[in-house]
N, CA, C and O atoms as CSV, one atom per row, in Angstrom:
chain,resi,resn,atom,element,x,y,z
A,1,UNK,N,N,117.814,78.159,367.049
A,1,UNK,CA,C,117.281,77.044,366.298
A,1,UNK,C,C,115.952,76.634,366.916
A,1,UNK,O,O,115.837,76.783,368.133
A,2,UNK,N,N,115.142,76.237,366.361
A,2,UNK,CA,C,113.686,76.070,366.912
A,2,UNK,C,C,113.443,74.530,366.289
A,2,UNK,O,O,114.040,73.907,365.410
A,3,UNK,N,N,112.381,74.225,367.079
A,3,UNK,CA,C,111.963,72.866,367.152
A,3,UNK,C,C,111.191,72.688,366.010
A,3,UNK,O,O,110.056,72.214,365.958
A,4,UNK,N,N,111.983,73.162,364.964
A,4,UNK,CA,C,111.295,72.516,363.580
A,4,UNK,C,C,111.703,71.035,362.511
A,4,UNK,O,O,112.749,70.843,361.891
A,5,UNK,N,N,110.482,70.156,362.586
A,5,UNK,CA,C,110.556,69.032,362.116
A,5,UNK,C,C,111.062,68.928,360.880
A,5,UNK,O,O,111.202,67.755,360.537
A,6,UNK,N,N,111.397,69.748,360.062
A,6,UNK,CA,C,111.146,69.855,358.800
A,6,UNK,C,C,113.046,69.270,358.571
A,6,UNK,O,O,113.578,69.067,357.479
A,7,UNK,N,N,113.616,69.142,359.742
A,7,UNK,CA,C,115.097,69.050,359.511
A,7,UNK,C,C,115.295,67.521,359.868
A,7,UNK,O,O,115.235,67.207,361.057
A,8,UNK,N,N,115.487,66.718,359.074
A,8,UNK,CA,C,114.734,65.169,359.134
A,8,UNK,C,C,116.047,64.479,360.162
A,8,UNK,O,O,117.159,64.282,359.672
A,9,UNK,N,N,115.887,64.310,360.922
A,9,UNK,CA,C,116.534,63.160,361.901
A,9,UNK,C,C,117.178,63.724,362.872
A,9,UNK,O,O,117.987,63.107,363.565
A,10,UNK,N,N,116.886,64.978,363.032
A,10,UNK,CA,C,117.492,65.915,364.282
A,10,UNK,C,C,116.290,66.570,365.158
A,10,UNK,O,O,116.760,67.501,365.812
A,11,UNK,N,N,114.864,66.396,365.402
A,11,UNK,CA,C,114.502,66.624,366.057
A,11,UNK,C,C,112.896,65.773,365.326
A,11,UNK,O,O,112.455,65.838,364.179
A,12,UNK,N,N,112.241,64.867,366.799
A,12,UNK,CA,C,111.312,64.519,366.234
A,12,UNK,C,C,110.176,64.530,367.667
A,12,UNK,O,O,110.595,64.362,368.813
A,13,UNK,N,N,108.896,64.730,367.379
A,13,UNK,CA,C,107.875,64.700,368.270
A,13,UNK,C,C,108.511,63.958,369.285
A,13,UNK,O,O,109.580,63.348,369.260
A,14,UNK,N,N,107.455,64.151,370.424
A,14,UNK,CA,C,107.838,63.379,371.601
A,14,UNK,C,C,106.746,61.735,371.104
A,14,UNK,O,O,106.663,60.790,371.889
A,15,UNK,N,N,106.244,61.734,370.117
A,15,UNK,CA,C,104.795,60.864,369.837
A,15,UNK,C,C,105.774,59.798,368.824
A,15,UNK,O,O,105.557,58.599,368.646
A,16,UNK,N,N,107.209,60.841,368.068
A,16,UNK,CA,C,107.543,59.959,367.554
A,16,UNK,C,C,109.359,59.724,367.468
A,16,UNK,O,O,110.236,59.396,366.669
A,17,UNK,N,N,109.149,60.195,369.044
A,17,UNK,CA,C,110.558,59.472,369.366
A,17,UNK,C,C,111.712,58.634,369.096
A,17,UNK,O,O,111.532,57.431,369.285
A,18,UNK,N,N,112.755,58.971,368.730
A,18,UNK,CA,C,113.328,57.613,368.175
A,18,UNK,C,C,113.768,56.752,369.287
A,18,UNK,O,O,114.539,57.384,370.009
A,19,UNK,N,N,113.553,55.457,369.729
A,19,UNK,CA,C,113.607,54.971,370.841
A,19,UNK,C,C,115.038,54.357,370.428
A,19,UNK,O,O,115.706,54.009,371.402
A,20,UNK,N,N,115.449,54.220,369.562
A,20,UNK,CA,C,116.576,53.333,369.153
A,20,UNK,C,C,117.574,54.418,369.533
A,20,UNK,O,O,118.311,54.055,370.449
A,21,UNK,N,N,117.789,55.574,369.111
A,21,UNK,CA,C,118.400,56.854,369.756
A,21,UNK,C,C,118.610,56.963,371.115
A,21,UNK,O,O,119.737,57.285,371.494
A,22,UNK,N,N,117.565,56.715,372.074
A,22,UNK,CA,C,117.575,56.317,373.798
A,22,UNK,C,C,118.477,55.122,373.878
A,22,UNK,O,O,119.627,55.041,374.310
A,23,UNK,N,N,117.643,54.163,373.331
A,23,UNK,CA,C,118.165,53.106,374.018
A,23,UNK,C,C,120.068,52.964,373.096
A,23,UNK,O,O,120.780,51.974,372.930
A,24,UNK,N,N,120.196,53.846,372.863
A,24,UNK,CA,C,122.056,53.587,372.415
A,24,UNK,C,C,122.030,54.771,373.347
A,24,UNK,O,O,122.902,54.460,374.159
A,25,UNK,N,N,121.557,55.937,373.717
A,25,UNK,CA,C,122.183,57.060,374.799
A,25,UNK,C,C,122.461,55.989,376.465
A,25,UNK,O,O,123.384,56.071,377.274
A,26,UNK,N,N,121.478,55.242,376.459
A,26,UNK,CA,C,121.444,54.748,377.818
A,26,UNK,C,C,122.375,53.346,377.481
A,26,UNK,O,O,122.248,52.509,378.375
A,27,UNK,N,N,122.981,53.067,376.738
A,27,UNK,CA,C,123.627,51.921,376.506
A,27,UNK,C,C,124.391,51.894,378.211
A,27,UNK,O,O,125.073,52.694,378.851
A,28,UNK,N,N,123.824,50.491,378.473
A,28,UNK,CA,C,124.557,49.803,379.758
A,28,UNK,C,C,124.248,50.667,381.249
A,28,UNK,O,O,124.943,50.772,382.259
A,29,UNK,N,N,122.890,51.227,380.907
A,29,UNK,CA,C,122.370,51.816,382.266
A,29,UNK,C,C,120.920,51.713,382.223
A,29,UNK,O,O,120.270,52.754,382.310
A,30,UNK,N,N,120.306,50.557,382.097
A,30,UNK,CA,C,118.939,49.969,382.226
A,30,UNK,C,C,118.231,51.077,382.901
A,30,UNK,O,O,117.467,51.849,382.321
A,31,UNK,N,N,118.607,51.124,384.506
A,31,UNK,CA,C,117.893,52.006,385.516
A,31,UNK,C,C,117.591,53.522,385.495
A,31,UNK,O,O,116.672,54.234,385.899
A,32,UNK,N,N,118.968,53.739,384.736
A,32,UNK,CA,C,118.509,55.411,383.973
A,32,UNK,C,C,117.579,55.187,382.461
A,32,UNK,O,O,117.082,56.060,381.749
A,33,UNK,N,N,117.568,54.153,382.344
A,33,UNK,CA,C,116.916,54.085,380.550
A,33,UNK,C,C,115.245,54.125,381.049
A,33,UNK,O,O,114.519,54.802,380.321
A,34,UNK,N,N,114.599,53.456,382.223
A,34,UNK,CA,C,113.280,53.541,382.905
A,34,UNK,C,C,113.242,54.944,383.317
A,34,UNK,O,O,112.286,55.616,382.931
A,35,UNK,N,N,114.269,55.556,384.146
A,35,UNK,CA,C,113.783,56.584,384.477
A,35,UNK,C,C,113.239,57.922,383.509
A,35,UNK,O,O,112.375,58.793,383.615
A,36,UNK,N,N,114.346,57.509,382.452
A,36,UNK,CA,C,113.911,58.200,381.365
A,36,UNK,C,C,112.802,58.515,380.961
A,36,UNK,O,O,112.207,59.590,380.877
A,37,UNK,N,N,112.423,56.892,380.569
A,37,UNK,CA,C,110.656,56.622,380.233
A,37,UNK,C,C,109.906,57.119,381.022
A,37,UNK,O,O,109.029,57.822,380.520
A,38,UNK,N,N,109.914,57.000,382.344
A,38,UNK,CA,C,108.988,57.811,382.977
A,38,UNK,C,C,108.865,59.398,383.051
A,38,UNK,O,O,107.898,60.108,383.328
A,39,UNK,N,N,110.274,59.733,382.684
A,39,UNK,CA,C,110.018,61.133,382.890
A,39,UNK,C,C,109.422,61.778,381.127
A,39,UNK,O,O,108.771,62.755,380.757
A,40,UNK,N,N,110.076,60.610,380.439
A,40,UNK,CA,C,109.617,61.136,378.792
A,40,UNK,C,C,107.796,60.897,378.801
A,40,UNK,O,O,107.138,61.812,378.306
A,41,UNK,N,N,107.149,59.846,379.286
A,41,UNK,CA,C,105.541,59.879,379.371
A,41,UNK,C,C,105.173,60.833,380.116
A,41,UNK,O,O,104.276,61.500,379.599
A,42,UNK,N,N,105.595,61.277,381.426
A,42,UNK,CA,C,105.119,62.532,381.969
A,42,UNK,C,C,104.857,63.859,381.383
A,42,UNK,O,O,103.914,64.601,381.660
A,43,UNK,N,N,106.120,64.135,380.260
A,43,UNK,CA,C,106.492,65.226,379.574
A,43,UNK,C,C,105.276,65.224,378.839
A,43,UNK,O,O,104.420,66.088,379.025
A,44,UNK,N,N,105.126,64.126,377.854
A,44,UNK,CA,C,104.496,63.895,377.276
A,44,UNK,C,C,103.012,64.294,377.132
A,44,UNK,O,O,102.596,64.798,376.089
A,45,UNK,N,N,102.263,64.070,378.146
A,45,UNK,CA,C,101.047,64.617,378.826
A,45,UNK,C,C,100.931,65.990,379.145
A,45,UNK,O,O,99.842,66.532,378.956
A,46,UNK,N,N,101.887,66.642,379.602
A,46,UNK,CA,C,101.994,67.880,380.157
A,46,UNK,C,C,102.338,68.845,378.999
A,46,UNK,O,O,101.724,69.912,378.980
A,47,UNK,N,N,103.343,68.570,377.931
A,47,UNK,CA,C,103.609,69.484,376.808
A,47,UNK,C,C,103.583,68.729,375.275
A,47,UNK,O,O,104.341,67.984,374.654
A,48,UNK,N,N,102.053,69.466,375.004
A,48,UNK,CA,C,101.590,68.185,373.565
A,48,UNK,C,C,102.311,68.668,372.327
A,48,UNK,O,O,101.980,68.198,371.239
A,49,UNK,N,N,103.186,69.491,372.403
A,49,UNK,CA,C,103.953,70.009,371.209
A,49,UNK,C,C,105.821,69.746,371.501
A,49,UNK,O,O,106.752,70.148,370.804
A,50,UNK,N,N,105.856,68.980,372.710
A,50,UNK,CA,C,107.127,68.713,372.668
A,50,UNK,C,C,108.361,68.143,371.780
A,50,UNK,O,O,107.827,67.262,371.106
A,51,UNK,N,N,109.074,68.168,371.599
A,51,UNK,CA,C,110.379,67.988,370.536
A,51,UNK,C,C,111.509,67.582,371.577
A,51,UNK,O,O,111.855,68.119,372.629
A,52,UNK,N,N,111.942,66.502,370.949
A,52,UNK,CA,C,113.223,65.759,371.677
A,52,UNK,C,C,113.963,65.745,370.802
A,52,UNK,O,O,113.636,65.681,369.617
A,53,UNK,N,N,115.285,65.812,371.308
A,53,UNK,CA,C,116.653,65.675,370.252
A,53,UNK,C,C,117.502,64.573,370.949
A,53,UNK,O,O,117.644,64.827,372.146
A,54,UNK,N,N,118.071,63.489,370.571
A,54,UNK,CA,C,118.810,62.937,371.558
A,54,UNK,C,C,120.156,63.074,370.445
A,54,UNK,O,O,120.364,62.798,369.263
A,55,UNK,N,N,120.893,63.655,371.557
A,55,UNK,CA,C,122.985,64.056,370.937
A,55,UNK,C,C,123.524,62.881,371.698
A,55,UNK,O,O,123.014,61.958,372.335
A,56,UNK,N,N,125.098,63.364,371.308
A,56,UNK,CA,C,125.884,62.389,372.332
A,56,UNK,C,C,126.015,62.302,373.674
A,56,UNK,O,O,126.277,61.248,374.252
A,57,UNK,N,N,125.755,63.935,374.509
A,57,UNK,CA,C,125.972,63.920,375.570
A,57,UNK,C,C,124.946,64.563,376.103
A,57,UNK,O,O,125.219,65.361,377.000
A,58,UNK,N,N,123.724,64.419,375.762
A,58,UNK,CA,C,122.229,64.859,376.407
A,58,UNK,C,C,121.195,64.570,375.446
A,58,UNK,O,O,121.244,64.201,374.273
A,59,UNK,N,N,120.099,64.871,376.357
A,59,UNK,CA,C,118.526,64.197,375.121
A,59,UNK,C,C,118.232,65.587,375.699
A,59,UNK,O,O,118.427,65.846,376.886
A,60,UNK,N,N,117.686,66.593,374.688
A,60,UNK,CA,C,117.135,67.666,374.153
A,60,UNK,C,C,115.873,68.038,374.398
A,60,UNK,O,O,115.190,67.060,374.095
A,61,UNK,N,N,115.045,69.067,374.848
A,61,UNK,CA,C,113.808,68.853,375.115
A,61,UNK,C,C,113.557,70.240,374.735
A,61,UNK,O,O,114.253,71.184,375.109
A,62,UNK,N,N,112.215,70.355,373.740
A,62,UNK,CA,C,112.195,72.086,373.092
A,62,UNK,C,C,110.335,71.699,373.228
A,62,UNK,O,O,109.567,70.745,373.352
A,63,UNK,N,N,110.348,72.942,373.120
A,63,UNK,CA,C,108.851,73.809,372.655
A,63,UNK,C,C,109.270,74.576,371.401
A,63,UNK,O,O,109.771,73.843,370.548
A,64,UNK,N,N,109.187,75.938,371.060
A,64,UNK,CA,C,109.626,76.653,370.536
A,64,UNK,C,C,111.208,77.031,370.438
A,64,UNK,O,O,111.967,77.354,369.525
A,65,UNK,N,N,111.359,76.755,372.329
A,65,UNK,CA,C,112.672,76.507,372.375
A,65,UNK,C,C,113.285,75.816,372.913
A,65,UNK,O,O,112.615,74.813,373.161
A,66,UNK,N,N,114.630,75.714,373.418
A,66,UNK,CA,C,114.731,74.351,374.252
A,66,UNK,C,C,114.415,74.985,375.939
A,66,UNK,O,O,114.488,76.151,376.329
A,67,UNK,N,N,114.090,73.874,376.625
A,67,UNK,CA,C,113.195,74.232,378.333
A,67,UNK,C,C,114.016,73.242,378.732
A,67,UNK,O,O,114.678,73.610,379.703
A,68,UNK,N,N,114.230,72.242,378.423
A,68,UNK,CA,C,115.088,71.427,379.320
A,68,UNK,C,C,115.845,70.341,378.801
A,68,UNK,O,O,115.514,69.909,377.697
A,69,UNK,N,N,117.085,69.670,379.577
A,69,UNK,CA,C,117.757,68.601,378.922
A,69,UNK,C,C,117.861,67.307,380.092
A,69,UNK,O,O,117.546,67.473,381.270
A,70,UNK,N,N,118.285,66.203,379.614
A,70,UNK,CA,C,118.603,65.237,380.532
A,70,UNK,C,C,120.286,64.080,379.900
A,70,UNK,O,O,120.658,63.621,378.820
A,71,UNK,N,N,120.795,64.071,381.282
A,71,UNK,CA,C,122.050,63.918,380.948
A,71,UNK,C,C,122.576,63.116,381.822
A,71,UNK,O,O,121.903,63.118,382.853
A,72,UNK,N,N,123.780,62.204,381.884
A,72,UNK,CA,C,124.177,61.019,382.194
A,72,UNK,C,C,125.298,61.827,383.288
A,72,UNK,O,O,126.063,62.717,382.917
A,73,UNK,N,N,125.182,61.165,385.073
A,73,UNK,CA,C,125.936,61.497,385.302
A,73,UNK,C,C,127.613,61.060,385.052
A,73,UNK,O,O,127.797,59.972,384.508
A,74,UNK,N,N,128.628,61.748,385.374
A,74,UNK,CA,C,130.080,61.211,384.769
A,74,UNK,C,C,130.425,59.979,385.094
A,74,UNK,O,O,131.084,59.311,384.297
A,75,UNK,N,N,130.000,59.423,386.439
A,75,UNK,CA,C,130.333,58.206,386.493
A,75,UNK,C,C,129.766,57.004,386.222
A,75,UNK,O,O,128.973,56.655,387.096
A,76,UNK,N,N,129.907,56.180,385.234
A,76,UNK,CA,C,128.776,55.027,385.079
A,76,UNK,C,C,128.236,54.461,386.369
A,76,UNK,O,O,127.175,53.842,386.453
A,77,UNK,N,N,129.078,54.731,387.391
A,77,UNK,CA,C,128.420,53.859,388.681
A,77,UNK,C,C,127.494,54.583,389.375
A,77,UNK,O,O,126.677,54.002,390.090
A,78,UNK,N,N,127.514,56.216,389.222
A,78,UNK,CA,C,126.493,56.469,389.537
A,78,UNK,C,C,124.747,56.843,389.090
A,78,UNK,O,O,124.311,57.325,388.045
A,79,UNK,N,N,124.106,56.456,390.192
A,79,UNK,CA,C,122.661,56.012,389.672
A,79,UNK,C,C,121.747,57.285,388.965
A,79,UNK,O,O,122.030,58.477,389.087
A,80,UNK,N,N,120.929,56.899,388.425
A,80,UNK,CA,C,120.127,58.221,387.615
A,80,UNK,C,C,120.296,59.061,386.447
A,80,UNK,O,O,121.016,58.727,385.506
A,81,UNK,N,N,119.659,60.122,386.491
A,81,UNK,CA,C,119.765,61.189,385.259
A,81,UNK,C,C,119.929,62.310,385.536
A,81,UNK,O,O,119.519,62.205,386.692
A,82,UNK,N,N,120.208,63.396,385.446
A,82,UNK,CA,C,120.312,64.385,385.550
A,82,UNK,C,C,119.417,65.476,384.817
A,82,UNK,O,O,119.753,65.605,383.639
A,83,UNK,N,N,118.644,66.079,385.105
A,83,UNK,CA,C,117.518,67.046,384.251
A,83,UNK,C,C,117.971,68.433,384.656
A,83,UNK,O,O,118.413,68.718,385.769
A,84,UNK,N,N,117.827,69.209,383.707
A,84,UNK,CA,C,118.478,70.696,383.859
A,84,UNK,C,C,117.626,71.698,383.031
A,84,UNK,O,O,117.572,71.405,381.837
A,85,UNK,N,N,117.019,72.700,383.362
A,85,UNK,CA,C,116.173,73.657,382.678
A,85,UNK,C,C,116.460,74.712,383.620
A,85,UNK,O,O,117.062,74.704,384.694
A,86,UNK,N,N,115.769,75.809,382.829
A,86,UNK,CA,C,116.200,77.070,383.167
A,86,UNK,C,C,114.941,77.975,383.004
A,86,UNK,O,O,114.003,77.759,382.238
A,87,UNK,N,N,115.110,79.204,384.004
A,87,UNK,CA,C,114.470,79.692,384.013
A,87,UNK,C,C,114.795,81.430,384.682
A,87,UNK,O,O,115.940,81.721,385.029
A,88,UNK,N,N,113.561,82.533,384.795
A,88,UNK,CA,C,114.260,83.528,385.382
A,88,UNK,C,C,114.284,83.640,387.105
A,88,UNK,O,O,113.857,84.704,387.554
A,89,UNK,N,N,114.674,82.791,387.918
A,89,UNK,CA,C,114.789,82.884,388.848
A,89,UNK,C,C,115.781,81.994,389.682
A,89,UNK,O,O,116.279,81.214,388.870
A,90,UNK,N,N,116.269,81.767,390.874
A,90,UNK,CA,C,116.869,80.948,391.473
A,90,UNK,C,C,115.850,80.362,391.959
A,90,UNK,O,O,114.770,80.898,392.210
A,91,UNK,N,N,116.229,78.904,392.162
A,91,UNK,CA,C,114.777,77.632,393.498
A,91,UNK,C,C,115.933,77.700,394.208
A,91,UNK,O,O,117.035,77.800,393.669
A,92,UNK,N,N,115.670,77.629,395.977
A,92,UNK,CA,C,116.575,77.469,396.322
A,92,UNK,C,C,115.851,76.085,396.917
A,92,UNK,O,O,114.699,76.308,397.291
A,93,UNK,N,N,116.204,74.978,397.049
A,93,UNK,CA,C,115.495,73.847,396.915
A,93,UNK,C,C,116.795,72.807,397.611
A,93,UNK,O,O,117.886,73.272,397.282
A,94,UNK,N,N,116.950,71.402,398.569
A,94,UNK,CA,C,117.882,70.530,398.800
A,94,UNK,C,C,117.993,69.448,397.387
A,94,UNK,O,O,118.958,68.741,397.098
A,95,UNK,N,N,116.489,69.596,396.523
A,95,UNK,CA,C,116.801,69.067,395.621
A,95,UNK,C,C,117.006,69.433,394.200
A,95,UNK,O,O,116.491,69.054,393.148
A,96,UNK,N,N,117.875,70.247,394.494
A,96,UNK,CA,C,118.506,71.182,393.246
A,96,UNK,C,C,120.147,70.981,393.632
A,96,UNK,O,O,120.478,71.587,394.651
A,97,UNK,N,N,121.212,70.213,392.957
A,97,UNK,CA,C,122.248,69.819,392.880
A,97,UNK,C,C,122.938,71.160,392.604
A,97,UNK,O,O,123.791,71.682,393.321
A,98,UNK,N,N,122.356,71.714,391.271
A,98,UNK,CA,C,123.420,72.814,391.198
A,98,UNK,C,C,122.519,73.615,390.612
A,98,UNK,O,O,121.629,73.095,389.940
A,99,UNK,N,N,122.630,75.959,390.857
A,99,UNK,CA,C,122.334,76.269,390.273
A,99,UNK,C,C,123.253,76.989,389.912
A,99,UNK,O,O,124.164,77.093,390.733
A,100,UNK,N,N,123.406,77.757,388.599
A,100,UNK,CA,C,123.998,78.989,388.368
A,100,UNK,C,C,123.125,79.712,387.110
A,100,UNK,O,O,122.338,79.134,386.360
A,101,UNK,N,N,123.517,81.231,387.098
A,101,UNK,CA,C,123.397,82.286,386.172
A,101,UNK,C,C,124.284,82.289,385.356
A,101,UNK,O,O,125.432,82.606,385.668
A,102,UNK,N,N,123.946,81.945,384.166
A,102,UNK,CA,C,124.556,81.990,383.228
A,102,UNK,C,C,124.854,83.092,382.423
A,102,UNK,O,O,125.865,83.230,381.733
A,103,UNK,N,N,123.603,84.135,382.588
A,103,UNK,CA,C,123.463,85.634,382.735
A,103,UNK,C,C,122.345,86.070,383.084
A,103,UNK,O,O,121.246,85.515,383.120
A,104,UNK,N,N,122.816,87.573,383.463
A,104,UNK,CA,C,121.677,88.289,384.244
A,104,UNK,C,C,120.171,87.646,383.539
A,104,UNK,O,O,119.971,87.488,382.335
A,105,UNK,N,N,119.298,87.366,384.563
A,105,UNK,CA,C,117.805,86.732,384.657
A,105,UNK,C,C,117.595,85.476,383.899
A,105,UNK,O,O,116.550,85.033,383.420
A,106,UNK,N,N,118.499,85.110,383.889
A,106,UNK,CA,C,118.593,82.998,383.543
A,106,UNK,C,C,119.182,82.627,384.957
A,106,UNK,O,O,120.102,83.053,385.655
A,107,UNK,N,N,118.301,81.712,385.051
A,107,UNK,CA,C,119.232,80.397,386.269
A,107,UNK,C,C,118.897,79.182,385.519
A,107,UNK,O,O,117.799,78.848,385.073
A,108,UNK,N,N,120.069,78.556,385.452
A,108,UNK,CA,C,120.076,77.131,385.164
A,108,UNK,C,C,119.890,76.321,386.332
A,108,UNK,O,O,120.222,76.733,387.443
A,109,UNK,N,N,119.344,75.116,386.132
A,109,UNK,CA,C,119.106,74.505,387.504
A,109,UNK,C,C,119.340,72.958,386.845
A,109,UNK,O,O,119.026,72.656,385.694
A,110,UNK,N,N,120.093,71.859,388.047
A,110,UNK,CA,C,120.296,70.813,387.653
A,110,UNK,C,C,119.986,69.511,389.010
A,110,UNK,O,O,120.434,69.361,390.147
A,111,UNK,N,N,119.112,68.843,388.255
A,111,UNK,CA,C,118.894,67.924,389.288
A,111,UNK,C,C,119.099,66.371,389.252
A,111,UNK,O,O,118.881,65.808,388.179
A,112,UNK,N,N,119.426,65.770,390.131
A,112,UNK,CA,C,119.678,64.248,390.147
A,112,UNK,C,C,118.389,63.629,390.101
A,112,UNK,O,O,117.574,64.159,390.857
A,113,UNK,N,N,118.000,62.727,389.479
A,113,UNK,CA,C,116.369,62.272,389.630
A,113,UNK,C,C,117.367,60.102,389.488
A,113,UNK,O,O,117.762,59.345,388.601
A,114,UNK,N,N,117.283,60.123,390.797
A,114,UNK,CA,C,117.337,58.652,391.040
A,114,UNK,C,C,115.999,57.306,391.152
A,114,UNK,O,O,116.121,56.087,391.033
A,115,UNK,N,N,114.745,58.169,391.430
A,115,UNK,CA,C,113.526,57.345,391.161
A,115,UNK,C,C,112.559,57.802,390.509
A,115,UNK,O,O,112.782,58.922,390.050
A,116,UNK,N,N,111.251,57.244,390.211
A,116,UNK,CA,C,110.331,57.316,389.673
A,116,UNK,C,C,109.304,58.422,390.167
A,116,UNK,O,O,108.456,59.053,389.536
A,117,UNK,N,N,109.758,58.450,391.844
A,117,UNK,CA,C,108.918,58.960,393.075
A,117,UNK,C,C,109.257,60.450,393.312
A,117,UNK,O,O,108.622,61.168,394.084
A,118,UNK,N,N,110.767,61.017,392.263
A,118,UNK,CA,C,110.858,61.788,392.491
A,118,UNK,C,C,110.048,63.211,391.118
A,118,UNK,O,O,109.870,64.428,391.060
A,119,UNK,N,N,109.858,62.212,390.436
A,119,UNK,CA,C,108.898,62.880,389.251
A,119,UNK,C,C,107.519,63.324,389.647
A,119,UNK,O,O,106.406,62.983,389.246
A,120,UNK,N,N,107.991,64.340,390.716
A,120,UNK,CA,C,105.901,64.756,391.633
A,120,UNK,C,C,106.017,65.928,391.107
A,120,UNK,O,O,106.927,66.432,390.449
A,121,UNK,N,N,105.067,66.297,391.435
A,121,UNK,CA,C,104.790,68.053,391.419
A,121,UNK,C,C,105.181,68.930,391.335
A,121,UNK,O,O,104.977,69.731,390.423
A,122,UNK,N,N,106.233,69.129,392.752
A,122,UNK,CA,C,107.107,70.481,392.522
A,122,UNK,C,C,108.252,69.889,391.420
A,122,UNK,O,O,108.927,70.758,390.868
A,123,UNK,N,N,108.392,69.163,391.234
A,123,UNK,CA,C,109.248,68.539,390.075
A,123,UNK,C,C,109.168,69.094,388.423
A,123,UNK,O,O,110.006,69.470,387.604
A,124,UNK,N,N,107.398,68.890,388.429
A,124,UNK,CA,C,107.443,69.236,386.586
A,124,UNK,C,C,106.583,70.787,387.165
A,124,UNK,O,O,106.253,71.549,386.257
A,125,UNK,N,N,106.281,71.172,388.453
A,125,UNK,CA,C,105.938,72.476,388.331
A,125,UNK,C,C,107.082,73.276,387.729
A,125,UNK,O,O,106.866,74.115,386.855
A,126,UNK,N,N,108.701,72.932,388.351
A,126,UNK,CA,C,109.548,73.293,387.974
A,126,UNK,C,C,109.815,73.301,386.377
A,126,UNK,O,O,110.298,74.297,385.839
A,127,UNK,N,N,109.592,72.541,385.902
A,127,UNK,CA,C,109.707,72.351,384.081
A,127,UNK,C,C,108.535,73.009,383.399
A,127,UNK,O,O,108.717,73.655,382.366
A,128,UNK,N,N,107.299,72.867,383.955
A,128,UNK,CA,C,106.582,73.799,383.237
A,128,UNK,C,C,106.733,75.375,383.305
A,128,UNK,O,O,106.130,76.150,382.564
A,129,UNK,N,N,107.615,75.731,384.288
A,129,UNK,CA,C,108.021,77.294,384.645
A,129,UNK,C,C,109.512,77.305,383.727
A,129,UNK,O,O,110.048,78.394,383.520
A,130,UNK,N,N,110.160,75.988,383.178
A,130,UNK,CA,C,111.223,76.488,382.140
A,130,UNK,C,C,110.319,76.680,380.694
A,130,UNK,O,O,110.313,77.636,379.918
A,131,UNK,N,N,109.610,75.479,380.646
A,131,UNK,CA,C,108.596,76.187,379.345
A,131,UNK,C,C,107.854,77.235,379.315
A,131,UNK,O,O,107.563,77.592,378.173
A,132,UNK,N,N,107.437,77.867,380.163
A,132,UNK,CA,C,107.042,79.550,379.717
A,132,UNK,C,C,107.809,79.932,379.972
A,132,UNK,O,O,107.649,81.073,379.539
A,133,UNK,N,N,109.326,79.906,380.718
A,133,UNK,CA,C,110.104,81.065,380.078
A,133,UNK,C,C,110.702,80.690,379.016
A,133,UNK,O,O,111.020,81.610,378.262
A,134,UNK,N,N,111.048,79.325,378.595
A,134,UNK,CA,C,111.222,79.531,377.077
A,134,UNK,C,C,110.602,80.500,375.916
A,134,UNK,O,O,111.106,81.302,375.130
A,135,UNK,N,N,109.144,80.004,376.205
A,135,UNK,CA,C,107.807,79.972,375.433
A,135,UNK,C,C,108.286,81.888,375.117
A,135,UNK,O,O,108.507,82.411,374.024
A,136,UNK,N,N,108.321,82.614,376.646
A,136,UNK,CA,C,108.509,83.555,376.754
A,136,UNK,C,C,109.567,84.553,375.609
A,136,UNK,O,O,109.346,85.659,375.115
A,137,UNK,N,N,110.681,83.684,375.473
A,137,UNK,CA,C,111.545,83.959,374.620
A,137,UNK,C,C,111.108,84.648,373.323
A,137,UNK,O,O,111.640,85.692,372.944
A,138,UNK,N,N,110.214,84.092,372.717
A,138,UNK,CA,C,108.894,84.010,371.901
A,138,UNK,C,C,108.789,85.721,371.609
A,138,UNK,O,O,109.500,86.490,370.962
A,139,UNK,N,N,108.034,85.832,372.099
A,139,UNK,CA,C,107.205,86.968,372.750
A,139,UNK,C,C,108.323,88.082,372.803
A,139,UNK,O,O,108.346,89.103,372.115
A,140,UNK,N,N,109.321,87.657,373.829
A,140,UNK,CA,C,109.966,88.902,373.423
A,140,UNK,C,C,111.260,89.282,372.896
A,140,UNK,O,O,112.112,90.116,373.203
A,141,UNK,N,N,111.124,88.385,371.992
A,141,UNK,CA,C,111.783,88.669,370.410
A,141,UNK,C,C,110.715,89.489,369.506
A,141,UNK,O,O,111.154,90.386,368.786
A,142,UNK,N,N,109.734,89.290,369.516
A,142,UNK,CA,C,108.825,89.854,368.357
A,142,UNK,C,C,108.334,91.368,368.930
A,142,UNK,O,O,107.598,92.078,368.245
């Protein structure tokens, strides 16, 4: 499935977000609902063709295809979001919670993002390396 608008209320720009969609995903977690925002304006800047989907149990993030998601951890008491994209390699990183292969030359990777401070560099270097291998997907299908 590809990040086409044309399917009305299931996937919309990152420019035209449904915020009412967030703010019921983050119902009763203020501190993950900011972190969000910050990580959704970052995205924002960095990938001008982005597409968000927000479901019941993750907000959706595509190019062509999907590169990454963000997701509530299980316990309401605990703090943050969880961001997960994939790509063809392992990070072996302390701030990488979990990885696995889902199959040969995918690694999924999942991270806890508890502040604002942790949205640096090697952070969305990491997400811009799930969007070209998405992007990649592309390419070699055709």
């Amino acid at each position: 499935m590809t990040a086409d608008n044309s399917k009305k209320g299931v996937y919309a720009s990152a420019s035209e977000h449904c915020q009412s969609d967030a703010l019921f995903f983050f119902d009763g977690r203020p501190a993950a609902l900011s972190l969000y925002q910050a990580l959704l304006a970052r995205m924002r800047g960095i990938f001008p063709t982005l597409s968000v989907r927000v479901q019941k149990s993750q907000i959706s993030f595509y190019g062509m295809h999907l590169f990454a998601m963000v997701s509530l951890p299980r316990r309401k008491c605990e703090a943050g979001i969880f961001v997960s994209f994939g790509f063809g390699r392992r990070v072996d990183s302390p701030r990488i919670s979990t990885a696995t292969q889902p199959y040969p030359g995918r690694w999924t990777h999942h991270v806890l993002l508890s502040s604002q401070a942790q949205i640096d560099r090697e952070f969305l270097d990491w997400l811009r390396e799930a969007w070209e291998f998405s992007e990649e997907k592309r390419r070699r299908a055709t």
